[in-house]
C-alpha positions in Angstrom: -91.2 12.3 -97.8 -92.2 15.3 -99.8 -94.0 17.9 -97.9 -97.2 19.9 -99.3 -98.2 22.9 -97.9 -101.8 22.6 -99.3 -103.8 25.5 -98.8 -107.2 25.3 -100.2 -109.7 28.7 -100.6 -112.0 27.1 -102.6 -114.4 24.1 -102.6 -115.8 22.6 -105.7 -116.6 19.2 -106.4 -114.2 16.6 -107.8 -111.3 18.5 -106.1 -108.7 16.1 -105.5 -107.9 15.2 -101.9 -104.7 15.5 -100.1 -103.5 12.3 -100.4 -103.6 12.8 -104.4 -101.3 16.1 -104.3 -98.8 13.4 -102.4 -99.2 11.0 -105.2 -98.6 13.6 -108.1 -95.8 15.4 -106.5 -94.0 12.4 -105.4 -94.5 10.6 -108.9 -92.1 13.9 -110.2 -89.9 14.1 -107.3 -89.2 10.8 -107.0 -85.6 10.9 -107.8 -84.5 13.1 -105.8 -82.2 12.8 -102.9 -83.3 15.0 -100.7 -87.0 14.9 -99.7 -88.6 18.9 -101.4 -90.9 21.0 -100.1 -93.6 23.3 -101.5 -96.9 25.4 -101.3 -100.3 23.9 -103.5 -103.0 27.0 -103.5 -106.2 26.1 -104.8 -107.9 29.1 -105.8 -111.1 30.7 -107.1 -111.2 32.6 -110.2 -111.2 36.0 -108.3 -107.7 35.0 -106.9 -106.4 33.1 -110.0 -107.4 36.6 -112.0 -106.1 38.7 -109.9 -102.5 36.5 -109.6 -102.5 36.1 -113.5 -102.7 40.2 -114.0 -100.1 40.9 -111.1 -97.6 38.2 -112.0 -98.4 37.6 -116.4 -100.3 40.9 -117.2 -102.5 39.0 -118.3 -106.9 39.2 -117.8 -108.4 36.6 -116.3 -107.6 33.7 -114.2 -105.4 30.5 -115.9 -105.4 27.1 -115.0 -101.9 27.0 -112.9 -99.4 29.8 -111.9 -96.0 28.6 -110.7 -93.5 30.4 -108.5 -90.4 28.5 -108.6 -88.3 29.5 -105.2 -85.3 32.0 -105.5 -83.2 32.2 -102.4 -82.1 35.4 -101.6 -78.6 36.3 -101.8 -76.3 36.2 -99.3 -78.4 33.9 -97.1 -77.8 30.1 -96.6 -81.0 28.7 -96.3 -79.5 25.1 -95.7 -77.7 26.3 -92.9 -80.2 27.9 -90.9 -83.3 26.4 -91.6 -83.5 23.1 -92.8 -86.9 22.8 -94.3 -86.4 25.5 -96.0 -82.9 24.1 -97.7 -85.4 22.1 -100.2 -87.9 24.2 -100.6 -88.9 24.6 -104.5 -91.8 27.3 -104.6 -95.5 27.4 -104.8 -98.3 26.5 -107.5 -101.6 28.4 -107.4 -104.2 26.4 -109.1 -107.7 27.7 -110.3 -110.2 24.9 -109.5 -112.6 26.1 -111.6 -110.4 26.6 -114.5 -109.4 23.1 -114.1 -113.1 21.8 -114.0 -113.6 24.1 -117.2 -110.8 22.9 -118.9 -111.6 19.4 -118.8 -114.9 19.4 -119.6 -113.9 20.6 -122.7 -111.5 18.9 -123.5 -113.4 15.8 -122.4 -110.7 14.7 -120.4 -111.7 12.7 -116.6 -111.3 16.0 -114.0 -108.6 13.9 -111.6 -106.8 12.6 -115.0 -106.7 16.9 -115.6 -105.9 17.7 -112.3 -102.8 15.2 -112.3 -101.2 16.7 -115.3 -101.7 20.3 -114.4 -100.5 19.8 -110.6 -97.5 16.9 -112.3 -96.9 20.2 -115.2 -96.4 22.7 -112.3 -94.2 21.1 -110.4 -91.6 20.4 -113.6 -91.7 24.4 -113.9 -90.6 24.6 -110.0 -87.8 22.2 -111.1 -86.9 24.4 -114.0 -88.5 22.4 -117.1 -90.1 25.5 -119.4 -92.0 25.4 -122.5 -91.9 28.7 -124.5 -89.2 27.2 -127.2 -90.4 24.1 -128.7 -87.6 21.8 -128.1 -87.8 22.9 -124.3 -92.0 21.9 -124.8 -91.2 18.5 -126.4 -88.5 17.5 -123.0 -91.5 18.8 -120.6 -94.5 17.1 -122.4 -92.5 13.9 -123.0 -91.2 13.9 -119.6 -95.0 14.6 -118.6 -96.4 11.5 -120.2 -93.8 9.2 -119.0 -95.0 10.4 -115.7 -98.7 10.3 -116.1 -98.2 6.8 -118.1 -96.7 5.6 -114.2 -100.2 6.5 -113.5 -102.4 4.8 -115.8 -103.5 8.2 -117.0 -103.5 9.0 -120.9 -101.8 11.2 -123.2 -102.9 14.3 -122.1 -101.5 16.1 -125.4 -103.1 13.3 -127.6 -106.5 14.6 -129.5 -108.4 11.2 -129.3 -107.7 11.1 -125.9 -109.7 14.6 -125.1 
């Protein structure tokens, strides 16, 4: 079984509960081999602002910030610690960007919440979309995932 680290700083309503962070993450991961391991932060927009300026440079906070796990050099994680050996990195998520963001897109908040935590966890696998072709594999591989879910097109304008 996957294993979440879920930390959560801030409470709003809607906020998904921990048993729907297993759900989304497993729906990605569910071909691995080895079960993964990673960090879900749920922030406020004072620590999703302050994040996005030290890690983008950019103002303000965003909806999700990933941190895909480098392992140092010169140390062999799998060998002397286990969990560690699958560890894939950490996703900070701004709740009330989130609760923004879909009210105005006019999307259901869980149905938002699923993409954005099912979106981070591709970029901890290494799926990117700053070239175009590299956006069409992620957002296809996206809603295949979500469609597993019985949640909509998230890219697809009559469904916002």
């Amino acid at each position: 079984m996957n294993v979440i680290d879920l930390q959560v700083l801030t409470d709003l309503p809607g906020q998904p509960l921990p048993g729907q962070f297993q759900t989304w993450v497993d729906s990605v991961l569910h071909e691995c081999k080895q079960p993964a391991n990673l960090v879900i932060r749920i922030v406020d927009e004072s620590e999703g602002a302050l994040l996005n300026a030290q890690y983008r440079g950019k103002n303000g906070p965003t909806n999700i910030l990933s941190f895909p796990f480098e392992q140092p050099e010169g140390i062999d994680f799998a060998a002397e610690n286990a969990d560690l050996s699958h560890y894939l990195g950490d996703l900070v998520i701004c709740s009330p960007v989130i609760a923004q963001e879909a009210e105005s897109q006019g999307k259901a908040l869980t149905d938002h919440w699923a993409h954005i935590v099912i979106h981070g966890v591709l970029h901890l696998l290494g799926f990117d979309h700053l070239k175009a072709q590299d956006a069409d594999i992620m957002e296809a591989k996206e809603i295949a995932i979500l469609k597993k879910l019985n949640i909509n097109n998230p890219y697809c304008e009559e469904n916002s």
